[in-house]
C-alpha positions in Angstrom: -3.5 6.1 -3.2 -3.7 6.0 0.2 -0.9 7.6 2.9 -1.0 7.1 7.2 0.7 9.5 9.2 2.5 7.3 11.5 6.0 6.6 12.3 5.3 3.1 13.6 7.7 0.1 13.0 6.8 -3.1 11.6 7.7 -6.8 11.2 6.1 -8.2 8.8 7.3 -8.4 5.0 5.2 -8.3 1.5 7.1 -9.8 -1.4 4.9 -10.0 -4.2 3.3 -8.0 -7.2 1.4 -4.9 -7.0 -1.3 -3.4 -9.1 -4.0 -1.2 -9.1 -7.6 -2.6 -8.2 -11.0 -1.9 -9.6 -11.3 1.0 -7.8 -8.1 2.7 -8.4 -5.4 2.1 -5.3 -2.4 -0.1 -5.3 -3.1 -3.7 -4.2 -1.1 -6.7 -3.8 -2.9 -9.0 -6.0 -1.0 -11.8 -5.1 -2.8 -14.6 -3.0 -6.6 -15.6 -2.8 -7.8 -12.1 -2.6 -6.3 -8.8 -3.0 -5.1 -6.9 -0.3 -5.3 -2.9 -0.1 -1.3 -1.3 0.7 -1.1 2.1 2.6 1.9 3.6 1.9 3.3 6.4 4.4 3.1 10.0 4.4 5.2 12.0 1.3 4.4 8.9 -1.3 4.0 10.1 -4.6 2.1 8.7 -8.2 3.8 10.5 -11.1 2.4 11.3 -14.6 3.4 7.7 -15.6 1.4 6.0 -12.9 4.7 5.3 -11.1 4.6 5.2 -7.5 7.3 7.1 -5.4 8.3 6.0 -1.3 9.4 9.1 0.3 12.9 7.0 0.5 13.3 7.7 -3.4 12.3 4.0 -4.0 9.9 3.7 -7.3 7.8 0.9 -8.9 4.7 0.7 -10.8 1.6 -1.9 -11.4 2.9 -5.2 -12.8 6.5 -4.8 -10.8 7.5 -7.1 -7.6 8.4 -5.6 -4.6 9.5 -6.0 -1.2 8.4 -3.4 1.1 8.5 -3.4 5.1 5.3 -2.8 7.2 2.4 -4.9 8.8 -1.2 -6.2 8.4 -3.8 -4.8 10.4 -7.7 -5.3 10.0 -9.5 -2.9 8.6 -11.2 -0.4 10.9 -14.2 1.1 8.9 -13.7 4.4 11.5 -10.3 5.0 10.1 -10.0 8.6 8.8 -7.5 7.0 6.5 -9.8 4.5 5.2 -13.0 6.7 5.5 -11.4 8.8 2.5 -11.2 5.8 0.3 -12.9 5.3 -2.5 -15.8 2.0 -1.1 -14.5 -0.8 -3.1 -10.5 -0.1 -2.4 -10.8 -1.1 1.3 -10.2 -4.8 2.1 -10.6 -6.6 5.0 -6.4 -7.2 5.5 -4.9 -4.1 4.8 -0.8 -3.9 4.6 0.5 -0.7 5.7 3.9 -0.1 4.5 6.5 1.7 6.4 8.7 2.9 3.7 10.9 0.1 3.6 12.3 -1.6 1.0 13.7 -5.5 0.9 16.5 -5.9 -1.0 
């Protein structure tokens, strides 16, 4: 899993499903091609393979969601991204802000 530091607000919305990809971070895996999802700083995976938004939030692989953030390119010089593992990093990567559509 993958967390940004940044306090920034966004506009855009994904509603969809979530799961984890080939190489082992959360995707949205609905649409032509999946799409990697950063989540922010303090998200937590349990035993159980649930994920955790430092708002108390909690969902797992499989599960549809609406969370609030943006889309953004993917810059390979990220230090975010340069951590990844090679095949998690897509080429539109949503990066959540912690919030959560109702």
């Amino acid at each position: 899993m993958s967390t940004f530091d940044s306090d920034f607000r966004e506009e855009a919305l994904f509603q969809g499903t979530v799961g984890w990809g080939d190489a082992g971070c959360m995707m949205n895996i609905e649409g032509p091609e999946p799409e990697l999802i950063v989540f922010p700083k303090g998200t937590t995976i349990n035993d159980n393979d649930e994920v955790q938004l430092p708002n108390g939030f909690r969902f797992r692989a499989g599960d549809e969601v609406g969370l609030g953030g943006g889309v953004h390119s993917a810059d390979p010089a990220s230090e975010t991204l340069s951590a990844l593992p090679e095949g998690c990093v897509t080429d539109d990567i949503f990066y959540a802000s912690g919030e959560v559509a109702e």
